[in-house]
PDB file of the backbone (N, CA, C, O) and the ligand in Angstrom, with CONECT records:
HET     ZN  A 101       1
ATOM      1  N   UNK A   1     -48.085 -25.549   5.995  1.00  0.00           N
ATOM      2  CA  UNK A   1     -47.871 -24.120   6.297  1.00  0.00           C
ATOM      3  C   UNK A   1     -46.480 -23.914   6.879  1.00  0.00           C
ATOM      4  O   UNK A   1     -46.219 -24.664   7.820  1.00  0.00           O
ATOM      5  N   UNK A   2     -45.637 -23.149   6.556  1.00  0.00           N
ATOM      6  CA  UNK A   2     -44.444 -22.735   6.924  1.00  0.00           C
ATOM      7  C   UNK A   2     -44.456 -21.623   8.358  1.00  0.00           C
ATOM      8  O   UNK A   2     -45.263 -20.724   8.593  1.00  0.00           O
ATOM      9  N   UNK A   3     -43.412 -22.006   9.070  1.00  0.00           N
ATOM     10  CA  UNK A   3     -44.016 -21.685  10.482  1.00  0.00           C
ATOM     11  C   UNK A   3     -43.276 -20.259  10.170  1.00  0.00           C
ATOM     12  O   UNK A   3     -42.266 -20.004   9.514  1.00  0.00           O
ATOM     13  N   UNK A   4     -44.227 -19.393  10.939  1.00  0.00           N
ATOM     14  CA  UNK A   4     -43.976 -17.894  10.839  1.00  0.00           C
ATOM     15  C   UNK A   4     -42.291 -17.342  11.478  1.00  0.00           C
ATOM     16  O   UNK A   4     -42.015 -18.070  12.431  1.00  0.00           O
ATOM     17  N   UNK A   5     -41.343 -16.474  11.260  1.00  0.00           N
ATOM     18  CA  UNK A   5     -40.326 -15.800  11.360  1.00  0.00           C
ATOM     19  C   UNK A   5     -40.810 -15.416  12.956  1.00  0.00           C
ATOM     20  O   UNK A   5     -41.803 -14.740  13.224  1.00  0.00           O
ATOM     21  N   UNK A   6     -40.023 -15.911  13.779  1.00  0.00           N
ATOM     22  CA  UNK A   6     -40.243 -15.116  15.321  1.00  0.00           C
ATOM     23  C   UNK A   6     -38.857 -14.351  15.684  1.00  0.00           C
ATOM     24  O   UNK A   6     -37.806 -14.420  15.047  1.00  0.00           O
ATOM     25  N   UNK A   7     -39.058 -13.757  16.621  1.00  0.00           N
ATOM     26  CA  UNK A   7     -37.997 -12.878  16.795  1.00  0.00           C
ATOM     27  C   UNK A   7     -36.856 -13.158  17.349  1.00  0.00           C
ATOM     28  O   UNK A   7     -35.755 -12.618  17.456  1.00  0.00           O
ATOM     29  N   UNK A   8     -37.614 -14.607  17.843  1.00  0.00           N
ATOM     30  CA  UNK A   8     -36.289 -15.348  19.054  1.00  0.00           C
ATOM     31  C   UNK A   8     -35.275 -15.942  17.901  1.00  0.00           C
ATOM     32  O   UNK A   8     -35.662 -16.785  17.092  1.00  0.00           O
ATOM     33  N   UNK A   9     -34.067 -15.466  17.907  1.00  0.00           N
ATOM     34  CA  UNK A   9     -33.230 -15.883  17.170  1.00  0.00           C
ATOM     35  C   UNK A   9     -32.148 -16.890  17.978  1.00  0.00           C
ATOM     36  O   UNK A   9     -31.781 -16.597  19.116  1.00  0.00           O
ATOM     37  N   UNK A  10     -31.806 -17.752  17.489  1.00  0.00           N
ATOM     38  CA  UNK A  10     -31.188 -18.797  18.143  1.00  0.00           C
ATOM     39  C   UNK A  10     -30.093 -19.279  17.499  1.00  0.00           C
ATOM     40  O   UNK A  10     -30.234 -20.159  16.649  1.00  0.00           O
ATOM     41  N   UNK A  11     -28.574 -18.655  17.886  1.00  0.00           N
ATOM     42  CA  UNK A  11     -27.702 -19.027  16.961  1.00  0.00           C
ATOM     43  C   UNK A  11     -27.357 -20.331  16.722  1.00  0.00           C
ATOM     44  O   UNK A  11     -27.288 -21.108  17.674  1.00  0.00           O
ATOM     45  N   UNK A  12     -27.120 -20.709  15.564  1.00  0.00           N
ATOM     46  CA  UNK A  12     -26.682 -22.305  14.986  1.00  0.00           C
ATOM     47  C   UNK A  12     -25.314 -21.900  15.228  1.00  0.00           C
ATOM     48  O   UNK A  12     -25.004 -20.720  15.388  1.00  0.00           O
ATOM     49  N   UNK A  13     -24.340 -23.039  15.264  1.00  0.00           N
ATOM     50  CA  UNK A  13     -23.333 -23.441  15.736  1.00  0.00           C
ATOM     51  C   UNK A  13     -22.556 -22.784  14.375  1.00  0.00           C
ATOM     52  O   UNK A  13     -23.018 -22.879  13.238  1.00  0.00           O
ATOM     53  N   UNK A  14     -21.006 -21.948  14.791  1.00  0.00           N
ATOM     54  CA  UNK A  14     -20.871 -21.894  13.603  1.00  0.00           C
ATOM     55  C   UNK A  14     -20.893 -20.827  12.566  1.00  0.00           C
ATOM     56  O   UNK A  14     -20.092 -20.481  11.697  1.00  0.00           O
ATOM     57  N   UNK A  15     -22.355 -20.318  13.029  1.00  0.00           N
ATOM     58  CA  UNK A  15     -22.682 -19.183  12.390  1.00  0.00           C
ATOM     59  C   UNK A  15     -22.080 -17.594  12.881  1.00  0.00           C
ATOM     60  O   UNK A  15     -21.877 -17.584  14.095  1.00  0.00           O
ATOM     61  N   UNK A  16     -21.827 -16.557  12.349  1.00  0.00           N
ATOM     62  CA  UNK A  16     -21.142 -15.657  13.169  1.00  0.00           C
ATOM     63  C   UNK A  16     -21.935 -14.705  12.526  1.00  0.00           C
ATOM     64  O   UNK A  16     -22.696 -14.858  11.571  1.00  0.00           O
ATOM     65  N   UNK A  17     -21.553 -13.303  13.425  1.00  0.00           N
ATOM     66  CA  UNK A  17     -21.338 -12.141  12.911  1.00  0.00           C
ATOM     67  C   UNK A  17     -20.223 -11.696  12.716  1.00  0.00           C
ATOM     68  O   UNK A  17     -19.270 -11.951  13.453  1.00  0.00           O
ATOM     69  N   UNK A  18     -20.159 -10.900  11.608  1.00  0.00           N
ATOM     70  CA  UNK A  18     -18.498 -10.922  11.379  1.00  0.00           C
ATOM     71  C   UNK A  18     -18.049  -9.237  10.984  1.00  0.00           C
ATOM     72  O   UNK A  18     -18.310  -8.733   9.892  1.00  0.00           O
ATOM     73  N   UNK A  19     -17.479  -8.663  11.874  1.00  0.00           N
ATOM     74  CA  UNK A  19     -16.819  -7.621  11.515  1.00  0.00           C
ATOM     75  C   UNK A  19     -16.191  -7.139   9.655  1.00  0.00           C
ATOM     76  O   UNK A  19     -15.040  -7.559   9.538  1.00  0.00           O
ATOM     77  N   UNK A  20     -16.499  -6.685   8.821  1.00  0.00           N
ATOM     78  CA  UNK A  20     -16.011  -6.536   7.504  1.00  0.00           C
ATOM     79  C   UNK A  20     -15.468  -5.541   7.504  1.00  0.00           C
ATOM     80  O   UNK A  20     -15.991  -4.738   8.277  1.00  0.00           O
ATOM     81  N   UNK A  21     -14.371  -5.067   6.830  1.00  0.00           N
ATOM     82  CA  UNK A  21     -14.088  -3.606   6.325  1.00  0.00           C
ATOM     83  C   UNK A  21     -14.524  -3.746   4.791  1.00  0.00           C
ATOM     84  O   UNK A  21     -14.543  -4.881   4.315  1.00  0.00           O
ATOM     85  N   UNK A  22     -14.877  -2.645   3.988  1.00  0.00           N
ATOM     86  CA  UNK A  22     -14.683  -2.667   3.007  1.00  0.00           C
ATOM     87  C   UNK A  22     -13.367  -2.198   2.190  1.00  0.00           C
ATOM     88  O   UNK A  22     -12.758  -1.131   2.275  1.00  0.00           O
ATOM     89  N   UNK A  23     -13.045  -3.651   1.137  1.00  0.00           N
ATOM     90  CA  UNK A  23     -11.689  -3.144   0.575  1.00  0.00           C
ATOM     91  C   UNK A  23     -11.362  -1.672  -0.409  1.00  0.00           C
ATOM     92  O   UNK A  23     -10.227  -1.318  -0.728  1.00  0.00           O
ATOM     93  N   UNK A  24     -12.787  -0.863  -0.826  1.00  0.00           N
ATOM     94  CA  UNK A  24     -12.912   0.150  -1.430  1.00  0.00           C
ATOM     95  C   UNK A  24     -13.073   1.613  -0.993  1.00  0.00           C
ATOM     96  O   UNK A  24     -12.614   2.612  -1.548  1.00  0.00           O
ATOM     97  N   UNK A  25     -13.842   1.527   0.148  1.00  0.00           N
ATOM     98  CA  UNK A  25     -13.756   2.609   1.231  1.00  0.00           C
ATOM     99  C   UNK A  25     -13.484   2.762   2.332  1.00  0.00           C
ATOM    100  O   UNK A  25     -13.507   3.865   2.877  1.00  0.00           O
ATOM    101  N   UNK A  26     -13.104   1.467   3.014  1.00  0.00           N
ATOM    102  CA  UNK A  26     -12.876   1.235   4.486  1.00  0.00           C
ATOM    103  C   UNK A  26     -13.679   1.061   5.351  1.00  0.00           C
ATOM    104  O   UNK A  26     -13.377   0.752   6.504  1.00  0.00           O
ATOM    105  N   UNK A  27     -14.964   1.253   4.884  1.00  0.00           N
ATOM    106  CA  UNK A  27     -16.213   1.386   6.110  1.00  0.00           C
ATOM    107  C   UNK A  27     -15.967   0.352   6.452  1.00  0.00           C
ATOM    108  O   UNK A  27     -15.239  -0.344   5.743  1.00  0.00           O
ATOM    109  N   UNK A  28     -16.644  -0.297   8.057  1.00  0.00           N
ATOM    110  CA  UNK A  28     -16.769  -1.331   8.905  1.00  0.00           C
ATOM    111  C   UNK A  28     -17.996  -1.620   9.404  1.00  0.00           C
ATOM    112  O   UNK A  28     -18.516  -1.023  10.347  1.00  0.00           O
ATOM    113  N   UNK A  29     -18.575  -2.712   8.666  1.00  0.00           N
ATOM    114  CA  UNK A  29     -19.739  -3.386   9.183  1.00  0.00           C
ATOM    115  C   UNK A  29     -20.165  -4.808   9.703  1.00  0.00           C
ATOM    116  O   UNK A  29     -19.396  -5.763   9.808  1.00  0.00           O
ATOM    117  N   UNK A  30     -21.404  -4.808   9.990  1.00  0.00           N
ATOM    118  CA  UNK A  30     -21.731  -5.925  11.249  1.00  0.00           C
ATOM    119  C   UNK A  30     -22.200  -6.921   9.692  1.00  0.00           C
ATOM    120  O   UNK A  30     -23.147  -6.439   9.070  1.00  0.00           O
ATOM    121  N   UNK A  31     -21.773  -7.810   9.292  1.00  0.00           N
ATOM    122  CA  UNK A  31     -22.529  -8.870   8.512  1.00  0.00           C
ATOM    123  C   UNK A  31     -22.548 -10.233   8.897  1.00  0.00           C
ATOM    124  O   UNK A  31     -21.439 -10.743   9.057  1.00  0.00           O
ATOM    125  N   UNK A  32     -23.737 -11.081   9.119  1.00  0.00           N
ATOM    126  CA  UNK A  32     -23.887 -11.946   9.368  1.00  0.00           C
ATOM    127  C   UNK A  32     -23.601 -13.493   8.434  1.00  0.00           C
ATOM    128  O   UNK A  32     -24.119 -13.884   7.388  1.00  0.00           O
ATOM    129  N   UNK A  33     -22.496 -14.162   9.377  1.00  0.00           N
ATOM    130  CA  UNK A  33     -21.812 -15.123   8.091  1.00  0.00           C
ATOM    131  C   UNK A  33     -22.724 -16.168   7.401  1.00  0.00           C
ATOM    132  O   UNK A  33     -22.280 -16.982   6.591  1.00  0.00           O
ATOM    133  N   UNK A  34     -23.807 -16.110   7.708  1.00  0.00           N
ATOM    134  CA  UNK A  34     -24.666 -16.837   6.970  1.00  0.00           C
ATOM    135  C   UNK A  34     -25.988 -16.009   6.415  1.00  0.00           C
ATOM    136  O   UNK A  34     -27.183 -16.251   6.247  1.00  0.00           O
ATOM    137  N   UNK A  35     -25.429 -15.318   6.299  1.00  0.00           N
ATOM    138  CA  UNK A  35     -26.811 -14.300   4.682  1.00  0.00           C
ATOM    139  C   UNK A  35     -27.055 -14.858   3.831  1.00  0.00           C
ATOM    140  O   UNK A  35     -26.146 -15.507   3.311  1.00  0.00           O
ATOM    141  N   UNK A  36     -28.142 -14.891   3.359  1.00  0.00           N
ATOM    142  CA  UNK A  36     -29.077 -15.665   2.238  1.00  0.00           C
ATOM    143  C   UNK A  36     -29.320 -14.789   1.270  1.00  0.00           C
ATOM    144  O   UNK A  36     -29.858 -15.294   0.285  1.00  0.00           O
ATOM    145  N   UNK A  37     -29.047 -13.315   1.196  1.00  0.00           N
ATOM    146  CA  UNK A  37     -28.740 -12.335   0.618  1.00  0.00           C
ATOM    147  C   UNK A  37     -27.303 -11.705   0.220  1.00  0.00           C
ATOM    148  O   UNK A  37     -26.279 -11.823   0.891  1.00  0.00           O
ATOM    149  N   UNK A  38     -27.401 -11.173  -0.719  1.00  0.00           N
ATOM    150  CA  UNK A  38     -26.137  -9.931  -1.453  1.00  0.00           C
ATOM    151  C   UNK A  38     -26.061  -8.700  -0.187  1.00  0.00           C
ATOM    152  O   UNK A  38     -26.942  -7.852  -0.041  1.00  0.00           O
ATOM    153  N   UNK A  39     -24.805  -8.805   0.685  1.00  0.00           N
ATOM    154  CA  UNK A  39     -24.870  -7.753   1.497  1.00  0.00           C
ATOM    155  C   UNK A  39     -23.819  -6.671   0.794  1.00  0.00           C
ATOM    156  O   UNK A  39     -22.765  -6.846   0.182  1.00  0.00           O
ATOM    157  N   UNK A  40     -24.404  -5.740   1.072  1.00  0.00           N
ATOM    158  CA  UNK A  40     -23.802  -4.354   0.774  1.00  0.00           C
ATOM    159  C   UNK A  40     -22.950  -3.384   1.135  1.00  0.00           C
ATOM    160  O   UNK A  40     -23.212  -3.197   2.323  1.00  0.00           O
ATOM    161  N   UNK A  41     -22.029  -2.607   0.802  1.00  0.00           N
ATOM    162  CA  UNK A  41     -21.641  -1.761   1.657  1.00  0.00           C
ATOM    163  C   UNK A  41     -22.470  -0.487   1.987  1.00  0.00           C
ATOM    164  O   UNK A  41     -23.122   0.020   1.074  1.00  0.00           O
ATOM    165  N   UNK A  42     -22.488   0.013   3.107  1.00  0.00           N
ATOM    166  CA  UNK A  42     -23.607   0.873   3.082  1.00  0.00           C
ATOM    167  C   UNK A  42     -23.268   2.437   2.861  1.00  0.00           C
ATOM    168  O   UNK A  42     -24.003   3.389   3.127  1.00  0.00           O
ATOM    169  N   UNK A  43     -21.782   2.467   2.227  1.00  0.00           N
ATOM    170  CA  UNK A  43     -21.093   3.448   2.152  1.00  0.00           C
ATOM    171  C   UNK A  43     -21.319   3.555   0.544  1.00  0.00           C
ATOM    172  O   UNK A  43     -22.414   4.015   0.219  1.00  0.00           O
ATOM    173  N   UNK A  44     -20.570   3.247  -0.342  1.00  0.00           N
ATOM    174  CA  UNK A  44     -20.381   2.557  -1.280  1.00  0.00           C
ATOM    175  C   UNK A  44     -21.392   1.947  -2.301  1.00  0.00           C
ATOM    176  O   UNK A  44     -21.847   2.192  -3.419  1.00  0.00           O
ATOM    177  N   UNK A  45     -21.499   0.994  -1.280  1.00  0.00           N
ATOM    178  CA  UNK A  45     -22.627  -0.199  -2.552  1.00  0.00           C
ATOM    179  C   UNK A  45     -22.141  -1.108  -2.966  1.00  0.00           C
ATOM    180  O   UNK A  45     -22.788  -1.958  -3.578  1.00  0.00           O
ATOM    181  N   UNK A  46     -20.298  -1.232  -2.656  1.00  0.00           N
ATOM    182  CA  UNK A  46     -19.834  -2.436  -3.360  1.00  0.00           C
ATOM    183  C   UNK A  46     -20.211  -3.636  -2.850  1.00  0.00           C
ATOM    184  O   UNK A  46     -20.759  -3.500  -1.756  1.00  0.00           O
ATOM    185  N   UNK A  47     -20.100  -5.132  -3.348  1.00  0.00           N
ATOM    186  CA  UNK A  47     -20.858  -5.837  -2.787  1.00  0.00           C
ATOM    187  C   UNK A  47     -20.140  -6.282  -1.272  1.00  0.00           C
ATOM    188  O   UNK A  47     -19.080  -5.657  -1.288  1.00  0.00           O
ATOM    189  N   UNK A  48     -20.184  -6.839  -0.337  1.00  0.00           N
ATOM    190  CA  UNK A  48     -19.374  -7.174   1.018  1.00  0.00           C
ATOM    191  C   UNK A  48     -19.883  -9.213   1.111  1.00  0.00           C
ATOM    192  O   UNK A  48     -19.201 -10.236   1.052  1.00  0.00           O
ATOM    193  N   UNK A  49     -20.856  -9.044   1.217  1.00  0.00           N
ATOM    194  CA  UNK A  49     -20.985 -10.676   0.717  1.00  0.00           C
ATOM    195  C   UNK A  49     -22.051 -11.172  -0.088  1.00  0.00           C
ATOM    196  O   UNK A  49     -22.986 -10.579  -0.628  1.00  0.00           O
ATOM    197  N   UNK A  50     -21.758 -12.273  -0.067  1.00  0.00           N
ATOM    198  CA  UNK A  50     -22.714 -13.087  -0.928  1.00  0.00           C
ATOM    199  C   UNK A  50     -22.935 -14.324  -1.243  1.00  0.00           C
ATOM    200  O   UNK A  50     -22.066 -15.030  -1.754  1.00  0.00           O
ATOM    201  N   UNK A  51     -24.316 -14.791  -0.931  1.00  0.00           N
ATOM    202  CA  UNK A  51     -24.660 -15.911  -0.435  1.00  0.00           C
ATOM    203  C   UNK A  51     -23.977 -17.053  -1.375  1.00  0.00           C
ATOM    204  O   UNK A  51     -23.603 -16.936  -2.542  1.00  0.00           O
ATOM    205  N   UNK A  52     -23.910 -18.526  -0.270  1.00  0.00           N
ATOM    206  CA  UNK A  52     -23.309 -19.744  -1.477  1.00  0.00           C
ATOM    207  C   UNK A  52     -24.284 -20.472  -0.861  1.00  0.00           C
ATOM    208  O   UNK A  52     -24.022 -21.410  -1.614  1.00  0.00           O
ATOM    209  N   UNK A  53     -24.833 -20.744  -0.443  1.00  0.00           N
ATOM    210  CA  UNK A  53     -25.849 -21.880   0.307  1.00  0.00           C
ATOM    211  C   UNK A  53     -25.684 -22.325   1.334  1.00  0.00           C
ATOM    212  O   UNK A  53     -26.351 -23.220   1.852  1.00  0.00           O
ATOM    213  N   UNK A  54     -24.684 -21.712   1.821  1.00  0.00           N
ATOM    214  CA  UNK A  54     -24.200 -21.905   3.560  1.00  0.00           C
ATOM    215  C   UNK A  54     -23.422 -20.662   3.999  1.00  0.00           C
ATOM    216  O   UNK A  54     -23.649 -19.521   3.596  1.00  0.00           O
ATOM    217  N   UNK A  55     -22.767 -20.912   4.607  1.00  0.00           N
ATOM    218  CA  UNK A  55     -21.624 -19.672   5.194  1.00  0.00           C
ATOM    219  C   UNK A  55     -21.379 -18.855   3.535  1.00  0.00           C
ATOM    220  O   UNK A  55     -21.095 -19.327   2.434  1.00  0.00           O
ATOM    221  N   UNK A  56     -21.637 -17.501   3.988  1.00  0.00           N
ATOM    222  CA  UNK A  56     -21.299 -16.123   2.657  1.00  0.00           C
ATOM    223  C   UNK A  56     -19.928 -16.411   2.473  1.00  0.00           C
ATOM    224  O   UNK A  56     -19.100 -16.673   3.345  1.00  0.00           O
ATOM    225  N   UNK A  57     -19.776 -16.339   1.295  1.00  0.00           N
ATOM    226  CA  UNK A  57     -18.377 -15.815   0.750  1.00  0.00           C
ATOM    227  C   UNK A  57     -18.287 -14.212   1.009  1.00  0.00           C
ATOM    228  O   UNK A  57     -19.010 -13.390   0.445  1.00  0.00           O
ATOM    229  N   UNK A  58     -17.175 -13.882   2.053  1.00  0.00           N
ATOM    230  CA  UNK A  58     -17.013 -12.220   2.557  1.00  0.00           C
ATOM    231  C   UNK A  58     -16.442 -11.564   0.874  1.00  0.00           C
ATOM    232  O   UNK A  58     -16.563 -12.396  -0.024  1.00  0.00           O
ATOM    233  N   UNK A  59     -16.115 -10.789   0.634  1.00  0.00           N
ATOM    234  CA  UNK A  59     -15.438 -10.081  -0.397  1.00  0.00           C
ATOM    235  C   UNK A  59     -14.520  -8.851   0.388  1.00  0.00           C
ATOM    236  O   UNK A  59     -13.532  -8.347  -0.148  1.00  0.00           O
ATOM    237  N   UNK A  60     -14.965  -8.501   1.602  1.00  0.00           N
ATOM    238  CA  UNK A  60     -14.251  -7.458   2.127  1.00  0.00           C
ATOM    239  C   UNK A  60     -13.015  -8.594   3.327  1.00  0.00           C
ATOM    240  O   UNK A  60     -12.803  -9.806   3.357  1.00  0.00           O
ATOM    241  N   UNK A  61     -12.542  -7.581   4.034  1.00  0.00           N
ATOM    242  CA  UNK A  61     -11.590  -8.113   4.967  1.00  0.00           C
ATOM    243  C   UNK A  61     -12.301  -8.184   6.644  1.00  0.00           C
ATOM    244  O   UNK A  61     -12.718  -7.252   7.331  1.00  0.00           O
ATOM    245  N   UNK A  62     -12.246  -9.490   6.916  1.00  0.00           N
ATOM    246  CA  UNK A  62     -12.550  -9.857   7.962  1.00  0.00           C
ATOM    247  C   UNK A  62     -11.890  -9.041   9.179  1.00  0.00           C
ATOM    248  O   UNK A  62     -10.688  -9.265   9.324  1.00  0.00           O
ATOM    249  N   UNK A  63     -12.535  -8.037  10.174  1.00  0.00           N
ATOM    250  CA  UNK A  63     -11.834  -7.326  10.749  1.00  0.00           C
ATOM    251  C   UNK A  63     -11.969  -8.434  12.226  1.00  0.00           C
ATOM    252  O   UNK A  63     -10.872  -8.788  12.659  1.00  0.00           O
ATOM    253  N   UNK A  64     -12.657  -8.736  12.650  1.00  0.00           N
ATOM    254  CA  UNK A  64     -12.950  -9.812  13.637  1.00  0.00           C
ATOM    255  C   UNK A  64     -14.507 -10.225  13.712  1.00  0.00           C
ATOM    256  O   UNK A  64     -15.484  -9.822  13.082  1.00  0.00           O
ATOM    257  N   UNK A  65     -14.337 -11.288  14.834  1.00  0.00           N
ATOM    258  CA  UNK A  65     -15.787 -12.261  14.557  1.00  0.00           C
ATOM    259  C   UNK A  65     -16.114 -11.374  16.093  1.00  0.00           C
ATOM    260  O   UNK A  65     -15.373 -11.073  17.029  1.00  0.00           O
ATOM    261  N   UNK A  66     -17.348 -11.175  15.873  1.00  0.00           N
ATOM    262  CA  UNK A  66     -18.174 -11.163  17.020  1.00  0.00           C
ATOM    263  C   UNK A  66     -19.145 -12.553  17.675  1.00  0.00           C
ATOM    264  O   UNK A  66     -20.167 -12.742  17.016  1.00  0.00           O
ATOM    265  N   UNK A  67     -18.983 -13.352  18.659  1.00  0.00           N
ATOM    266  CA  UNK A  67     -19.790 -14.061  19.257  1.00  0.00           C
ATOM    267  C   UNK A  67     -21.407 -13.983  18.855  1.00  0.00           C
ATOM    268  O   UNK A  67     -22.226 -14.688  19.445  1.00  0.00           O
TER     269      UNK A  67
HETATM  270 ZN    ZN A 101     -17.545   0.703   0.790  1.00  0.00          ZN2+
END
């Protein structure tokens, strides 16, 4: 049995949140550098990242890392 999703999140070393702009409209969002998902712009729709099997490849511009 696969142990259930809890809420306590516990950052791995490494991993960030990362400030994005988008290069198409400018919006600025919170994306997390290790998404296992196609993140979005939420303006837009263009894509902002997307998963490789570890750390996302960003597509937008890294505005800064948040801790
Ligand atoms: Zn956009």
């Amino acid at each position: 049995m696969p142990r259930p999703y809890t809420k306590t999140l516990i950052p791995r070393p490494r991993s960030r949140f990362l400030k994005v702009r988008c290069p198409d409209c400018g919006n600025e969002q919170i994306i997390f550098s290790h998404s296992s998902i196609v993140v979005r712009c939420l303006v837009c729709g263009r894509n902002m990242a997307i998963p490789t099997g570890g750390r996302s490849e960003i597509l937008g511009h890294i505005v800064r890392e948040l801790e």
